[in-house]
C-alpha positions in Angstrom: -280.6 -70.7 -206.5 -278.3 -73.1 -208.2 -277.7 -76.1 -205.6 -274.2 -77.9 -205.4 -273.8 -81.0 -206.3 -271.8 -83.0 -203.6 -270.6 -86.4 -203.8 -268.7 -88.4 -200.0 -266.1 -90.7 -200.3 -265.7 -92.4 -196.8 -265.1 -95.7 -194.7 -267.3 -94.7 -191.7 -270.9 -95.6 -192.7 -272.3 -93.8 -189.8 -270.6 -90.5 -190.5 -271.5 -90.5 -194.1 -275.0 -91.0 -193.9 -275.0 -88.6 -191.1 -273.0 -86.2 -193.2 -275.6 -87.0 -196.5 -278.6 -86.5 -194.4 -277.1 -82.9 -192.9 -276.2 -81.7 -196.6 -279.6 -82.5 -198.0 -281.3 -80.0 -195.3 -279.3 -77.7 -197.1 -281.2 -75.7 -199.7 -278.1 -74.7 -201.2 -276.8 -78.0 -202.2 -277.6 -81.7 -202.2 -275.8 -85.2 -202.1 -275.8 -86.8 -205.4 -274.3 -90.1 -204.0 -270.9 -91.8 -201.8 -268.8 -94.7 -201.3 -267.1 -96.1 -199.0 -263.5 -96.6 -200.5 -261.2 -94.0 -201.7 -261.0 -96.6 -205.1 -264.3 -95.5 -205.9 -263.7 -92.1 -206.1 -262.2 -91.6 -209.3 -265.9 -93.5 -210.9 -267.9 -91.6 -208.6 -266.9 -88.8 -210.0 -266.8 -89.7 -213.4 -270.5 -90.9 -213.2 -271.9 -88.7 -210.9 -270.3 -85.5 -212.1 -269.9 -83.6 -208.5 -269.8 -79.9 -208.0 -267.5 -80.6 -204.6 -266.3 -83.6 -203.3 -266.0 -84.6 -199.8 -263.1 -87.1 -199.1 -262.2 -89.0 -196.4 -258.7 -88.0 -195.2 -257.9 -90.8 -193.0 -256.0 -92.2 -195.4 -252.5 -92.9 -195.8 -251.0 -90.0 -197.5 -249.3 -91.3 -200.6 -252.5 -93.4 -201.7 -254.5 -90.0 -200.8 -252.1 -88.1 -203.2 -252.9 -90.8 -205.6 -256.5 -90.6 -205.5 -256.3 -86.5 -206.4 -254.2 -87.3 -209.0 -256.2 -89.7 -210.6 -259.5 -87.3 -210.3 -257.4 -84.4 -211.8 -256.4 -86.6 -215.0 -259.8 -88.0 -215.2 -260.5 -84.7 -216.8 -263.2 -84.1 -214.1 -261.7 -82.0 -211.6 -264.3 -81.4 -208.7 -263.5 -78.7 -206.0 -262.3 -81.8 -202.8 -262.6 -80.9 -199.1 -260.9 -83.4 -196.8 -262.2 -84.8 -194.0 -259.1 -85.2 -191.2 -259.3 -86.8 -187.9 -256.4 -84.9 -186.7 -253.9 -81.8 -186.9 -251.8 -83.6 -189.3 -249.9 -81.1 -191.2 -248.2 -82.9 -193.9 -250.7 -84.5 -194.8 -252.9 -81.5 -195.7 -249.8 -80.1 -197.4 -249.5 -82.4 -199.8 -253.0 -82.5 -200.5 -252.6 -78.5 -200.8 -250.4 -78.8 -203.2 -252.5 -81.0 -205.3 -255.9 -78.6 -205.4 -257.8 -79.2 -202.2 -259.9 -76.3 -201.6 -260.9 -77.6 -198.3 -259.4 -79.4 -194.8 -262.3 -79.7 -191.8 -261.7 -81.7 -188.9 -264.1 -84.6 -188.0 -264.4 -83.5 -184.8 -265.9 -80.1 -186.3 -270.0 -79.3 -186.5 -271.5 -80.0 -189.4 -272.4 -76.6 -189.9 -268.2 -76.0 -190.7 -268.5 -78.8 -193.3 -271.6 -77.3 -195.2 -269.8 -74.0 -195.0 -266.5 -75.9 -196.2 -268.4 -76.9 -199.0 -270.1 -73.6 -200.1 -266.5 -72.2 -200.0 -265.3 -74.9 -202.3 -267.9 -74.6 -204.7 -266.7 -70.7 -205.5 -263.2 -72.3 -205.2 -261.9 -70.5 -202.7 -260.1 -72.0 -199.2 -261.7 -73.5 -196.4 -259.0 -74.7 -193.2 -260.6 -75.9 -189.4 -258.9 -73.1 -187.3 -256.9 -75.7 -185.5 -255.3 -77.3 -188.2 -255.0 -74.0 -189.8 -252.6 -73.4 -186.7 -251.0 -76.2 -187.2 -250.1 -75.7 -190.9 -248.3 -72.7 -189.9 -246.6 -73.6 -187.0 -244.5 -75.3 -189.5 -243.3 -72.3 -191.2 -240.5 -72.1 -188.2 -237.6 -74.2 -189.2 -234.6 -72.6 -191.1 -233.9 -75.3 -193.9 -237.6 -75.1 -194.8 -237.3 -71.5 -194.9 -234.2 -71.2 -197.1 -235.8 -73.9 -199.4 -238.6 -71.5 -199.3 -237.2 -68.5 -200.1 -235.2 -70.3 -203.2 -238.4 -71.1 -204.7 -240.0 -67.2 -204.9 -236.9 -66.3 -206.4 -238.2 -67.2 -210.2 -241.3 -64.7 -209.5 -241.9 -61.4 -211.0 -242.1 -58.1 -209.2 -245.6 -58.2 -209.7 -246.2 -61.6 -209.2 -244.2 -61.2 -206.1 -246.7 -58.0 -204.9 -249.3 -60.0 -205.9 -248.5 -63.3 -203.6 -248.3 -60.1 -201.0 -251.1 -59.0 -200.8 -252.9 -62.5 -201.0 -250.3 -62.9 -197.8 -252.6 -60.2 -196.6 -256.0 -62.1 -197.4 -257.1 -59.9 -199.9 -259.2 -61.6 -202.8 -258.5 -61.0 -206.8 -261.0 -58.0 -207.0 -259.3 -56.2 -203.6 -256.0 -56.7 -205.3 -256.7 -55.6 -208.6 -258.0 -52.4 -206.9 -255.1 -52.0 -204.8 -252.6 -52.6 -208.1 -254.8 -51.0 -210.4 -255.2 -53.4 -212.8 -257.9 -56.0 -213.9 -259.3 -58.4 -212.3 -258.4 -60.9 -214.8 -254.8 -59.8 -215.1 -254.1 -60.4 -211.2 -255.8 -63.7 -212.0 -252.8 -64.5 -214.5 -251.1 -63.7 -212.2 -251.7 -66.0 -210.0 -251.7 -68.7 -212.3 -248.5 -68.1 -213.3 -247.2 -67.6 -209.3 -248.8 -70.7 -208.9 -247.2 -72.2 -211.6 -243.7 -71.0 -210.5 -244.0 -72.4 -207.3 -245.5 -75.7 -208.4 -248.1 -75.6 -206.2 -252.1 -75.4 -207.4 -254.0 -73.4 -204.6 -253.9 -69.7 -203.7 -253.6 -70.8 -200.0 -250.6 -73.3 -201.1 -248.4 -70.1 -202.4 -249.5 -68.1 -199.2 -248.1 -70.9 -197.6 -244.6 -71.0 -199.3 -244.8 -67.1 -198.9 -245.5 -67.5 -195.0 -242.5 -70.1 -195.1 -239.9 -67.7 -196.4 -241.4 -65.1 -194.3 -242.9 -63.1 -196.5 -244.9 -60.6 -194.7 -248.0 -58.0 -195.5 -247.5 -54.6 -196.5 
């Protein structure tokens, strides 16, 4: 079993070393180092070359964007779960837009973080149900609608079945069974849906699709 390498970026000493300590019972995965200060991050993972990185999302949301920017032109692009002391929803949607594969609330066992992790490591999404329900009790208002329903208007027919059926929760492979095509192709797909909606997660275009109301089959 290959273990994950996971790297913690955050301010609360006592939280990360219980956090490091948790990890490394894991068989799955161990810590390969932390830091305290978001600044750090971008050589922590330039030097320590981290499957997943755990950041701390108490902080201010512009220098938060800043620091996932940096990482992603770094060249070394790590799969990032945030840490979030509270429901704060525009917060984790900027940090959606920019990659995160994972949002778990402080609050949460450490159980959900490992399991945060593992989810990230496969790249796929990882939200604590409550800020989950947050996130899409803000899919309500009618100008954020509109603006949402302006921005699917580039996409393909397919693309647009596609976004669908991810609406839906199903994964690549279930949709390229249901759309009988390859797995691959509903990749591109995706990609390019991504692309078109200038967002860089699967769960970020669900969200724009849940926005403009865009329903399961």
């Amino acid at each position: 079993m290959r273990e994950t390498a996971v790297a913690i970026i955050d301010s609360h000493a006592v939280l990360c070393e219980s956090l490091s300590a948790w990890l490394d019972t894991q068989l799955d995965m161990r810590v390969v180092g932390s830091a305290p200060s978001p600044s750090q991050a971008v050589d922590l993972v330039m030097s320590l070359r981290p499957d997943v990185l755990i950041l701390d999302g108490d902080i201010d949301s512009t220098s938060g964007a800043d620091v996932l920017r940096e990482i992603t032109a770094s060249g070394m692009s790590p799969a990032v779960v945030m840490l979030m002391s509270n429901e704060d929803r525009e917060a984790a949607s900027v940090a959606m837009s920019l990659g995160v594969y994972g949002f778990v609330l402080k609050i949460a066992p450490l159980q959900e973080v490992a399991e945060a992790v593992r989810w990230a490591a496969k790249e796929k999404m990882w939200v604590s149900p409550p800020l989950l329900t947050s996130i899409l009790a803000g899919f309500r208002t009618g100008t954020d609608q509109d603006r949402a329903r302006h921005s699917l208007m580039p996409l393909t027919k397919r693309e647009l079945q596609v976004l669908t059926l991810m609406v839906d929760g199903l994964n690549h492979s279930l949709i390229a069974e249901r759309l009988h095509v390859s797995t691959n192709t509903v990749r591109t797909h995706t990609q390019n849906l991504q692309k078109k909606l200038n967002v860089h997660s699967g769960l970020a275009a669900v969200s724009v699709a849940l926005e403009a109301g865009l329903r399961p089959y």
